[in-house]
DRENDO-1510 file (C-alpha; in Angstrom, 1 decimal, always signed):
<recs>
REC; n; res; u; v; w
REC; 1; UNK; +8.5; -35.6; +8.7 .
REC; 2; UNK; +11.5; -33.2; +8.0 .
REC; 3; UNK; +12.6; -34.1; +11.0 .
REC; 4; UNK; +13.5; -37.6; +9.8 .
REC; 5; UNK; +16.2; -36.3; +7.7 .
REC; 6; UNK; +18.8; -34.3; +9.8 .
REC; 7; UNK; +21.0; -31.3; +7.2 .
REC; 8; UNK; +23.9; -32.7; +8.2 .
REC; 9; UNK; +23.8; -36.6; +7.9 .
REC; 10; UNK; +26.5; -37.3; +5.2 .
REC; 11; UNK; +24.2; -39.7; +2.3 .
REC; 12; UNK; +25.6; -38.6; -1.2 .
REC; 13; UNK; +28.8; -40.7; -2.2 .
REC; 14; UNK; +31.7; -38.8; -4.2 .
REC; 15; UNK; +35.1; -40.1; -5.6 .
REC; 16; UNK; +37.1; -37.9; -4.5 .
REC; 17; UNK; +35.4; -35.6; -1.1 .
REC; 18; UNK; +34.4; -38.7; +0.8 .
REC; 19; UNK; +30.5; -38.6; +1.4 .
REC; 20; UNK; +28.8; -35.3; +1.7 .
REC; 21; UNK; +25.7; -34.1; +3.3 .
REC; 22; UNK; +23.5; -31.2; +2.4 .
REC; 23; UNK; +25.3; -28.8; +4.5 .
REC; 24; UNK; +28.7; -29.6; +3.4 .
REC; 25; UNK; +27.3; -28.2; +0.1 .
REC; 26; UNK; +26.0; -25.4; +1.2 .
REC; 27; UNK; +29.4; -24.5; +2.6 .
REC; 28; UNK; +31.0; -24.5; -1.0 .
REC; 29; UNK; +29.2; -21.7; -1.8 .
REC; 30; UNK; +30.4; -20.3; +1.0 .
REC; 31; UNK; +33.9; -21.0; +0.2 .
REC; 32; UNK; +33.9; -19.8; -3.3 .
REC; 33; UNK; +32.1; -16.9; -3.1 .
REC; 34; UNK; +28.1; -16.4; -4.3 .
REC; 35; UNK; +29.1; -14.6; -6.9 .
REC; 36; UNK; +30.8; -17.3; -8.7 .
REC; 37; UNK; +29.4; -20.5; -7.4 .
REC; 38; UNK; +25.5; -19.4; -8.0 .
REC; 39; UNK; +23.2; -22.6; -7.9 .
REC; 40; UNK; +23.3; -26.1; -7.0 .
REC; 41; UNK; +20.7; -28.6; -8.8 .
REC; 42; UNK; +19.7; -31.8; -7.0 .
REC; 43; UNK; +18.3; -34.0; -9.9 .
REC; 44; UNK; +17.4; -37.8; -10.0 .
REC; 45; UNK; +19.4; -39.8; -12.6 .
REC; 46; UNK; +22.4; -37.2; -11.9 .
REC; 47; UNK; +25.1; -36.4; -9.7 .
REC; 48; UNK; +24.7; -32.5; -7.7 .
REC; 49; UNK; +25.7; -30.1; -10.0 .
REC; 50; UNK; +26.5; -26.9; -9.8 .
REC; 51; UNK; +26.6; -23.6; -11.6 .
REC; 52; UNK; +30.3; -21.8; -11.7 .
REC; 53; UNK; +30.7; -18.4; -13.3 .
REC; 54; UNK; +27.6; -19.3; -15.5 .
REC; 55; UNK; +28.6; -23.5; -16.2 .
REC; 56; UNK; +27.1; -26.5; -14.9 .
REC; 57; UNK; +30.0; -28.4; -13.4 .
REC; 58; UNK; +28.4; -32.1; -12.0 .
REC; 59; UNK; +30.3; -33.3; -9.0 .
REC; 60; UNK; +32.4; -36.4; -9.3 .
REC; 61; UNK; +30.1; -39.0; -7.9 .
REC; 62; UNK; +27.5; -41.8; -8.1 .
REC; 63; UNK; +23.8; -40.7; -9.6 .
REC; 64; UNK; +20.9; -39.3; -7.3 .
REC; 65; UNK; +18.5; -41.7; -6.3 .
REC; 66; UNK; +14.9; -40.6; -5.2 .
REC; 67; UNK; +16.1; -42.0; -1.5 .
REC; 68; UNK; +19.3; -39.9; -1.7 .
REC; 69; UNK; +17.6; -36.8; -3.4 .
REC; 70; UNK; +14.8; -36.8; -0.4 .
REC; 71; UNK; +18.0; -36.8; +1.9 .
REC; 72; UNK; +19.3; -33.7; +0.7 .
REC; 73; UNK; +16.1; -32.0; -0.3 .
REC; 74; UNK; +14.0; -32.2; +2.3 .
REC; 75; UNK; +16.1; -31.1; +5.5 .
REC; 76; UNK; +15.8; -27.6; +3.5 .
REC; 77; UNK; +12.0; -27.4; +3.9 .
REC; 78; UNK; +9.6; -26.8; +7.2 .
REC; 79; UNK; +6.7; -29.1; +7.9 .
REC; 80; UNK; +4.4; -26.2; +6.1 .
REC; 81; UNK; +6.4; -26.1; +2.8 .
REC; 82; UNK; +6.7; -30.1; +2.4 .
REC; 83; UNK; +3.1; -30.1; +2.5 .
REC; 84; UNK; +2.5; -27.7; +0.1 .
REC; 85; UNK; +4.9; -29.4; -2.1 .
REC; 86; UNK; +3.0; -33.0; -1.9 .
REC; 87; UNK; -0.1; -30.7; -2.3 .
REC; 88; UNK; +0.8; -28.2; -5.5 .
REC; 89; UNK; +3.7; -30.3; -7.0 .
REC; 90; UNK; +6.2; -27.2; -6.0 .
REC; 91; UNK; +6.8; -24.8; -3.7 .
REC; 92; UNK; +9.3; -21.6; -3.3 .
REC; 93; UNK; +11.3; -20.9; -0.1 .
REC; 94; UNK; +14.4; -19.6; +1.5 .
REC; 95; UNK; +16.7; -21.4; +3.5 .
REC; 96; UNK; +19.6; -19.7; +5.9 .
REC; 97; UNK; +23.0; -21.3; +6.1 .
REC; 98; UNK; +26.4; -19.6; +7.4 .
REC; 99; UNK; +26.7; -16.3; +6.3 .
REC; 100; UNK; +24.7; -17.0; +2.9 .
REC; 101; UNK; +20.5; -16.8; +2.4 .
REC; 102; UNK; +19.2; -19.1; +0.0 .
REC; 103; UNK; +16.9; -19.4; -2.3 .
REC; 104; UNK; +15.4; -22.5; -3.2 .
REC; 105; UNK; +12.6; -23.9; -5.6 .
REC; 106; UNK; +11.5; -27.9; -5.3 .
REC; 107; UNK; +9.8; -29.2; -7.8 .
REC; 108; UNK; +8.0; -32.7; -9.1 .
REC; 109; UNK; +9.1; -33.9; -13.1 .
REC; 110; UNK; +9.3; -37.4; -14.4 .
REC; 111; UNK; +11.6; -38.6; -12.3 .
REC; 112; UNK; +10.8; -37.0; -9.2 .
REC; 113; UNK; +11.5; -35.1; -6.7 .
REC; 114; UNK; +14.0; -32.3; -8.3 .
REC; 115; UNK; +15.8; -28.9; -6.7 .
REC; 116; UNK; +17.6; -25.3; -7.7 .
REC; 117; UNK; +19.2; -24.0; -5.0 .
REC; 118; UNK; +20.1; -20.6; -5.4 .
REC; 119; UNK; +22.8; -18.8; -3.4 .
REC; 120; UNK; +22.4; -15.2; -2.1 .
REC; 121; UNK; +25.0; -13.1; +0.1 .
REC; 122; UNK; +23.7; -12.3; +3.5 .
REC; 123; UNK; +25.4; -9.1; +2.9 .
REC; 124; UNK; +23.5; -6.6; +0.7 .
REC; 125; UNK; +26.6; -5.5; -2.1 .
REC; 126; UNK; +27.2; -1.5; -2.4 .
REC; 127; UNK; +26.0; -0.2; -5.3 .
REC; 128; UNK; +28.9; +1.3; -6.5 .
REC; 129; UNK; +29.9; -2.7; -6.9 .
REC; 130; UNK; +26.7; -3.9; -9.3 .
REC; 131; UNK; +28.4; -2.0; -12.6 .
REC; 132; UNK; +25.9; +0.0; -13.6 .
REC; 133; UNK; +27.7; +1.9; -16.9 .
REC; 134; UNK; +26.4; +5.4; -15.5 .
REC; 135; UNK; +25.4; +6.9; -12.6 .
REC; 136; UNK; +21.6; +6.6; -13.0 .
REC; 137; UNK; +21.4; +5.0; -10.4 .
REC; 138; UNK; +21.7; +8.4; -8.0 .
REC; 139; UNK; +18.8; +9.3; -9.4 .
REC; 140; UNK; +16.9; +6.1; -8.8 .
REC; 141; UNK; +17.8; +6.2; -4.8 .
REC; 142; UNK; +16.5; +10.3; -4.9 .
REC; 143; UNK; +13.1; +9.7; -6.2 .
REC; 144; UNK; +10.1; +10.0; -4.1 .
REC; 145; UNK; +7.9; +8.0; -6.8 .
REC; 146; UNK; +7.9; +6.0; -9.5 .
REC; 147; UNK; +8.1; +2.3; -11.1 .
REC; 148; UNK; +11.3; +0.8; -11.4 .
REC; 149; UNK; +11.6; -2.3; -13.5 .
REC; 150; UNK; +14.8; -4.4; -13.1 .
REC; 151; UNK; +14.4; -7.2; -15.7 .
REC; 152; UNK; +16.6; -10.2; -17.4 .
REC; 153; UNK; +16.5; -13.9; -17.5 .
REC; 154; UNK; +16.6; -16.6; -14.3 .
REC; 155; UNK; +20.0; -15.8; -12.6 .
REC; 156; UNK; +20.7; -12.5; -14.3 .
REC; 157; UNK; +21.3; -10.6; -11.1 .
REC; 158; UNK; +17.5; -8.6; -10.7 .
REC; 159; UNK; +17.3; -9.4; -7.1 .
REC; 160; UNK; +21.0; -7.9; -6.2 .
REC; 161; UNK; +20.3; -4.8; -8.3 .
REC; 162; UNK; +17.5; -4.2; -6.5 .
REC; 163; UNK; +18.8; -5.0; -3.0 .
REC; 164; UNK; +21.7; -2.6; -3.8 .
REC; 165; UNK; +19.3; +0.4; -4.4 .
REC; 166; UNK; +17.1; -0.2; -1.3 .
REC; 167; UNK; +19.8; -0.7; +0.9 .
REC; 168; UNK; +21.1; +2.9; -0.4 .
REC; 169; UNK; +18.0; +4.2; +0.0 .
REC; 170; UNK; +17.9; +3.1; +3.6 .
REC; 171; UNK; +21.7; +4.5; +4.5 .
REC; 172; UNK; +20.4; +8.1; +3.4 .
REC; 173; UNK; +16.8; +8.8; +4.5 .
REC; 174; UNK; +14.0; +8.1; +6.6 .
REC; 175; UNK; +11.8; +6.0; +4.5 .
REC; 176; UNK; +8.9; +3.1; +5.3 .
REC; 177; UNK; +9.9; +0.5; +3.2 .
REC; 178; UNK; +7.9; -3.0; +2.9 .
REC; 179; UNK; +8.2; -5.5; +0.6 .
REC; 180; UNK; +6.4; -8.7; -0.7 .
REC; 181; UNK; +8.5; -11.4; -1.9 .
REC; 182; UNK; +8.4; -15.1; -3.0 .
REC; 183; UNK; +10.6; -16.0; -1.2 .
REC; 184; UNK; +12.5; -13.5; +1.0 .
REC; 185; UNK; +16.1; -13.1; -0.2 .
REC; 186; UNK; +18.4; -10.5; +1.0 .
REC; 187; UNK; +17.6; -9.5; +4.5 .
REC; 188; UNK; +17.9; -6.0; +5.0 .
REC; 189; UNK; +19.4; -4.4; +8.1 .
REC; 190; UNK; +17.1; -1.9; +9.9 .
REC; 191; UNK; +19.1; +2.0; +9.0 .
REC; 192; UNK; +17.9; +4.8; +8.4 .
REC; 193; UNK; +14.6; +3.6; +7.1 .
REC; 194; UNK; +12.0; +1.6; +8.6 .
REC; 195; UNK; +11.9; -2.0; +6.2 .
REC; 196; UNK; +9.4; -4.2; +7.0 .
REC; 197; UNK; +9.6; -8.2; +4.6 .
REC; 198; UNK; +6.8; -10.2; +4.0 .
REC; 199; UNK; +6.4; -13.6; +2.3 .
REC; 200; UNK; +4.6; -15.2; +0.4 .
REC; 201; UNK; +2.6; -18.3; +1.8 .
REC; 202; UNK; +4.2; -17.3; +5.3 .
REC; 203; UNK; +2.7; -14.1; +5.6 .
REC; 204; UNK; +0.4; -13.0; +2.8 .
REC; 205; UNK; -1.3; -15.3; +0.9 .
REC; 206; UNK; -0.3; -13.5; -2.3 .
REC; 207; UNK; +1.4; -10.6; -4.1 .
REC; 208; UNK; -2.0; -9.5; -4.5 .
REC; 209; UNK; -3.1; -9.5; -1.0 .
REC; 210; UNK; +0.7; -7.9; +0.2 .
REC; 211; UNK; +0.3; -5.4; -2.1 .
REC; 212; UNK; -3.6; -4.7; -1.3 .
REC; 213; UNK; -2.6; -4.6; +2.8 .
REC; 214; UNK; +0.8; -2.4; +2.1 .
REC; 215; UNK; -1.3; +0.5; +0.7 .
REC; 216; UNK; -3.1; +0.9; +4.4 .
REC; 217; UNK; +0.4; +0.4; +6.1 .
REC; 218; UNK; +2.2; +4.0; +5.1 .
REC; 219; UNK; +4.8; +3.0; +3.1 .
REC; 220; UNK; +7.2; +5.1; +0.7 .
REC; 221; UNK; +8.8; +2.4; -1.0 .
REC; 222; UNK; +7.7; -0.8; -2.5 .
REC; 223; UNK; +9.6; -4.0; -3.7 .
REC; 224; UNK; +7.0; -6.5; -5.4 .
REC; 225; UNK; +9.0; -9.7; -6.0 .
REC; 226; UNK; +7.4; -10.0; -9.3 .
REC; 227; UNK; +5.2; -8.6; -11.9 .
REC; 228; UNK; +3.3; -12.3; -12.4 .
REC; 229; UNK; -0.4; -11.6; -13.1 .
REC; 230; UNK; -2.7; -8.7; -14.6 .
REC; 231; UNK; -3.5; -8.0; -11.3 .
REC; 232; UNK; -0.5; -7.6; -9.5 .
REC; 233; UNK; +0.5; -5.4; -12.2 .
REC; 234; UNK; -2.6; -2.8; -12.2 .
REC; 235; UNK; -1.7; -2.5; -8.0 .
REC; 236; UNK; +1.8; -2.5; -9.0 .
REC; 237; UNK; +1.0; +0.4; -11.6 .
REC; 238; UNK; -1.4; +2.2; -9.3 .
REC; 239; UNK; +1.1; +2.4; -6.1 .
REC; 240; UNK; +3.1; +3.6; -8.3 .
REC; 241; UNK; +0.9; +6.8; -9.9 .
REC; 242; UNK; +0.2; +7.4; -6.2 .
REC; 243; UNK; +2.9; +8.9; -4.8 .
REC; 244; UNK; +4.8; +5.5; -3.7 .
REC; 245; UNK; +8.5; +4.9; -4.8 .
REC; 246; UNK; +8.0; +1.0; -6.4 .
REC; 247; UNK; +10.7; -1.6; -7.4 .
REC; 248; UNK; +9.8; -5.1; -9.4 .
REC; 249; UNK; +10.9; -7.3; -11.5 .
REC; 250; UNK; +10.0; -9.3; -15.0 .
REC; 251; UNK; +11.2; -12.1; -16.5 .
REC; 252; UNK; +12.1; -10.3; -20.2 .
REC; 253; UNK; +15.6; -10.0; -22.1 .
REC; 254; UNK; +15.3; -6.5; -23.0 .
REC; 255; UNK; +13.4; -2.7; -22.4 .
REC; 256; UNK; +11.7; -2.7; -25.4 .
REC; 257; UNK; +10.5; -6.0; -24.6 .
REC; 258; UNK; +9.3; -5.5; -21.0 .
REC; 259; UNK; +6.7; -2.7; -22.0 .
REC; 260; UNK; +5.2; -5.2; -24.8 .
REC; 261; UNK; +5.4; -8.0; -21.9 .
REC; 262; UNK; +3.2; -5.9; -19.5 .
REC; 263; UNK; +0.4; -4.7; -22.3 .
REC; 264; UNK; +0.3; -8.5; -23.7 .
REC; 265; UNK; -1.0; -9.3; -19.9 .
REC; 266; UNK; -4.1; -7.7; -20.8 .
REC; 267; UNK; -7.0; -8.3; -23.1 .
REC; 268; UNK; -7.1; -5.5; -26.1 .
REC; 269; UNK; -9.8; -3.8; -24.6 .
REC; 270; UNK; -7.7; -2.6; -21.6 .
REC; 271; UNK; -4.8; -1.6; -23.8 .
REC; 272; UNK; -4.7; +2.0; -23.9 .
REC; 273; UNK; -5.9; +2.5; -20.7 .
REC; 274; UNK; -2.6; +0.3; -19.6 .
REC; 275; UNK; -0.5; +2.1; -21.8 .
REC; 276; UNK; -1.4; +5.9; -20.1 .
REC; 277; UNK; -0.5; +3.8; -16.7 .
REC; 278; UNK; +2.8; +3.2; -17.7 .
REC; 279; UNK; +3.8; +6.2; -19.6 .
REC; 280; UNK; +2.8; +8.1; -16.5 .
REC; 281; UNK; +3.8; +5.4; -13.7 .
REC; 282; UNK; +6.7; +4.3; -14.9 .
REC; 283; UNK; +10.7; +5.9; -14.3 .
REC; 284; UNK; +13.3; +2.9; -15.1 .
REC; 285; UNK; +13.4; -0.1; -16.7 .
REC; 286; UNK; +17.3; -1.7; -16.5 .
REC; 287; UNK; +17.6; -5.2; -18.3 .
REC; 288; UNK; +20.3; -7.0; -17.2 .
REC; 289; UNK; +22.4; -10.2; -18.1 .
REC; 290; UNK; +25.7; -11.5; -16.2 .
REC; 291; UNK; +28.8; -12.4; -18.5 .
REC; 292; UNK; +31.5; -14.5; -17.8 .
REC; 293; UNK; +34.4; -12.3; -17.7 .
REC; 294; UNK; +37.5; -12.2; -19.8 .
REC; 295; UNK; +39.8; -13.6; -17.7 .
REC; 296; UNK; +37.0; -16.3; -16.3 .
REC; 297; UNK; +36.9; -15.4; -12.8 .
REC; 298; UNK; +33.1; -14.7; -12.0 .
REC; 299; UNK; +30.7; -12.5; -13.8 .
REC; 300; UNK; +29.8; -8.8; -14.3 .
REC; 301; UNK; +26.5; -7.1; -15.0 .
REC; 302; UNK; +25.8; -5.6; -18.8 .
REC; 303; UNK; +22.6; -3.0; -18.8 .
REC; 304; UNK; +20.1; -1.8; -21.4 .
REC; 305; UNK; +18.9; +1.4; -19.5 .
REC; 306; UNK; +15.2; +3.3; -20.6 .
REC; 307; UNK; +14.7; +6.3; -18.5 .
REC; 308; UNK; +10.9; +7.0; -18.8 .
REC; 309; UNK; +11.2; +10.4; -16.9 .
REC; 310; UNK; +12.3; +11.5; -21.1 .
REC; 311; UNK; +9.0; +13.3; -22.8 .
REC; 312; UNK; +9.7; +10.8; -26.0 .
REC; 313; UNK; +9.7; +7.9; -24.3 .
REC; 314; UNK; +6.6; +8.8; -22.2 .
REC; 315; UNK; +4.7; +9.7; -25.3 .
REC; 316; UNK; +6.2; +6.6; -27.7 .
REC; 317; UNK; +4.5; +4.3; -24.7 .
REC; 318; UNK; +1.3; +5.8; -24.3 .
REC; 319; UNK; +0.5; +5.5; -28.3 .
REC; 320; UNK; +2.1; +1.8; -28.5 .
REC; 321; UNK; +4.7; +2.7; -30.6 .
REC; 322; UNK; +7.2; +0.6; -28.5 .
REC; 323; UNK; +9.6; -0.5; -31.6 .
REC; 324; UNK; +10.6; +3.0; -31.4 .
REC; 325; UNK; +11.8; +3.0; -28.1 .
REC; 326; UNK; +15.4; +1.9; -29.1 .
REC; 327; UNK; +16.3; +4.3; -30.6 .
REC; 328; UNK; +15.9; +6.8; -27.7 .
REC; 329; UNK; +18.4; +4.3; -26.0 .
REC; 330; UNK; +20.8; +4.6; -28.8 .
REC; 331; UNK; +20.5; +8.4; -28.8 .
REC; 332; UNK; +19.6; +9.9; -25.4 .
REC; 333; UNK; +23.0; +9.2; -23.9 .
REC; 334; UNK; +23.9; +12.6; -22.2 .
REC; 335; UNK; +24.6; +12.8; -18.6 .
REC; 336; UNK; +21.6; +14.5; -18.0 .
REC; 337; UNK; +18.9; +13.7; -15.5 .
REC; 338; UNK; +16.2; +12.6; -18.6 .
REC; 339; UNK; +18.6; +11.4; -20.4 .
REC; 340; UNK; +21.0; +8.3; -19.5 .
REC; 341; UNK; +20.1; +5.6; -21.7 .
REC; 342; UNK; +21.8; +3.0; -22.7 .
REC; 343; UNK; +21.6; -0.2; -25.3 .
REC; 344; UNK; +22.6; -3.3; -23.8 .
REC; 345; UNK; +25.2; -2.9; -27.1 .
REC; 346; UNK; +26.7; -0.1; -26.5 .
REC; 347; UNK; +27.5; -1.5; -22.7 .
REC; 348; UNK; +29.0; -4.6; -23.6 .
REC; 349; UNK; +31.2; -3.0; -26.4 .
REC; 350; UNK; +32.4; -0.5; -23.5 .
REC; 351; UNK; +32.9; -3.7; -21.5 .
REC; 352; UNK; +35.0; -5.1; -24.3 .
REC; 353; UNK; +37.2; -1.8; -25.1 .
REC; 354; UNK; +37.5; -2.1; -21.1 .
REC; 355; UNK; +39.2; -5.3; -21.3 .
REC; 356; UNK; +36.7; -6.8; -19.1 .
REC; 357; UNK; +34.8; -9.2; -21.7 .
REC; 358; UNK; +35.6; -11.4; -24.7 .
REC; 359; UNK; +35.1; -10.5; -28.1 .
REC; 360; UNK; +32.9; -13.5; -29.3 .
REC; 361; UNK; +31.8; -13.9; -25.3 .
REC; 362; UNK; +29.8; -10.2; -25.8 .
REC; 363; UNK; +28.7; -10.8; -29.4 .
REC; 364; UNK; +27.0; -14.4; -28.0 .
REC; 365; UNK; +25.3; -12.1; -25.1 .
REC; 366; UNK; +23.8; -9.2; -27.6 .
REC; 367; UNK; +20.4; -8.6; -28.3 .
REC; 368; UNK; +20.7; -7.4; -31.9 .
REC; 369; UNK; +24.3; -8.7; -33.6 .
REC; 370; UNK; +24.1; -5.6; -36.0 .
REC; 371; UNK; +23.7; -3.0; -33.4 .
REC; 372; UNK; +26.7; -4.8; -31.4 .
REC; 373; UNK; +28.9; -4.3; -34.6 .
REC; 374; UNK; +27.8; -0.9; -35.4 .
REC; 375; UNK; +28.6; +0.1; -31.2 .
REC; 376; UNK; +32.0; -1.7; -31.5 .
REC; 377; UNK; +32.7; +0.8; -34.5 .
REC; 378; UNK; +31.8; +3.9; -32.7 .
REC; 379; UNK; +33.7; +3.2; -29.4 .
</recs>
């Protein structure tokens, strides 16, 4: 049925680029850059708009209707994923185009068929380029075990971090490195290490069931897509007590809020037990959030940074006092292996000394408007 509607037959009507097809664009984020033109949205009742260095900007044009939005929607999905989409209402996939991967979620709402098309360089970036505000993340690529949690909002960068510090880890050592992702994103090149990308509804049926097969495939490194469910975060938690290296994300805004996220998964009963997981299980947790920059062209990455390998932290997690937690960030700062920390504060009112963001831009982007202040006065 895909098949019907060819990528590159022009059907969407603009007033000033002539008549475009899904492909031509594709190709602007190729022209711009993925790092400043980062989604395109394909929405009945509106004209394809995208999202430039963080702002929807609608292209000049007539609205989508459903004939036109099934134009450009569906050359993007196999026979397998359309019917999964008449069948669940959405479905999650990846789409290659040029030299950009993308990743693309469809979707049924009251008008219809609707689309976010997210762009992702084919190129894993060095890490040196992702702007961490220390050099944790040396550490990160060294370890041999451990959970590290890379978490922020839809769009916030999670996947590149991550990307970044596998790839890193593959340029240095021998490692077996397999992955479970909805859908695949960066494609890693084979280095050093042995990487081995599955997906979801192509080649597990779940995170569950990926993460239940990896632990009988000898691997020393884990990425899990997503934290989603109680119980792909007990196997999450478990491969990493035993002896794996693990990388995941959550959907949360800041460090203190990620630990709270993972315990409310679970009924009260299971609690503590959760809580001794993660005190032991887990190393990092880095919540991130991309700013427009100062002089508006693209965005950079601002961290909060909670490195569980400190004593304090370990111990404030395993009795629940997680409000506490902040106040390690604020005061383990020291370039020391179990130290490190950072507030997402304190980064952006380096990032503002720097010259590199707004004033008001970094005060809209805080956490906590107090603690922004009070880091602005000590810098």
């Amino acid at each position: 049925m895909t098949e019907e509607y060819p990528a590159s037959e022009k059907v969407y009507s603009t007033e000033n680029l002539g008549k475009l097809s899904i492909t031509d664009m594709l190709a602007y984020f190729e022209e711009k850059g993925a790092m400043r033109v980062s989604d395109l949205h394909i929405k009945i009742g509106a004209p394809p708009t995208y999202r430039i260095d963080g702002e929807l900007v609608k292209l000049k044009g007539l609205n989508l209707t459903p004939e036109t939005a099934k134009q450009l929607i569906y050359p993007l999905l196999s026979e397998q994923n359309l019917q999964k989409l008449i069948n669940q209402y959405s479905v999650d996939c990846s789409y290659r185009y040029g030299s950009l991967q993308f990743r693309i979620n469809v979707f049924m709402e009251n008008d219809g068929i609707c689309a976010a098309i997210r762009a992702l360089s084919m190129d894993v970036p060095k890490i040196e380029k992702i702007g961490f505000p220390n050099n944790i993340w040396q550490d990160i690529v060294n370890r041999k075990h451990g959970l590290v949690l890379v978490t922020g909002i839809t769009g916030a960068g999670k996947s590149t971090t991550i990307a970044s510090l596998i790839d890193r880890i593959s340029e240095k050592r021998a490692c077996r490195i397999i992955t479970v992702e909805d859908p695949i994103e960066y494609i890693y090149q084979q280095k050093y290490s042995i990487i081995s990308q599955r997906e979801v509804g192509r080649d597990v049926k779940s995170f569950v069931d990926g993460l239940r097969a990896m632990l009988r495939e000898d691997p020393d490194i884990i990425f899990v897509g997503e934290m989603r469910d109680p119980e792909t975060i007990a196997m999450t938690l478990m491969a990493a007590e035993t002896g794996h290296l693990v990388f995941s994300t959550l959907h949360t805004r800041d460090t203190a809020g990620s630990v709270t996220r993972i315990l409310d998964y679970f009924p009260p009963g299971r609690q503590n037990e959760v809580q001794n997981q993660l005190s032991l299980g887990l190393a990092y947790i880095i919540s991130q959030k991309l700013i427009p920059k100062k002089d508006g062209k693209g965005r950079l990455v601002a961290m909060e940074i909670l490195n569980n390998t400190h004593y304090a932290c370990a111990n404030l997690i395993r009795t629940g006092k997680i409000e506490q937690l902040y106040s390690q960030l604020q005061t383990k700062i020291k370039n020391k292996p179990d130290e490190k920390m950072i507030t997402l504060e304190s980064h952006l009112a380096r990032l503002v000394k720097d010259d590199k963001l707004d004033l008001l831009e970094a005060q809209k982007w805080a956490n906590n408007t107090s603690s922004f202040t009070d880091a602005m006065k000590r810098i």
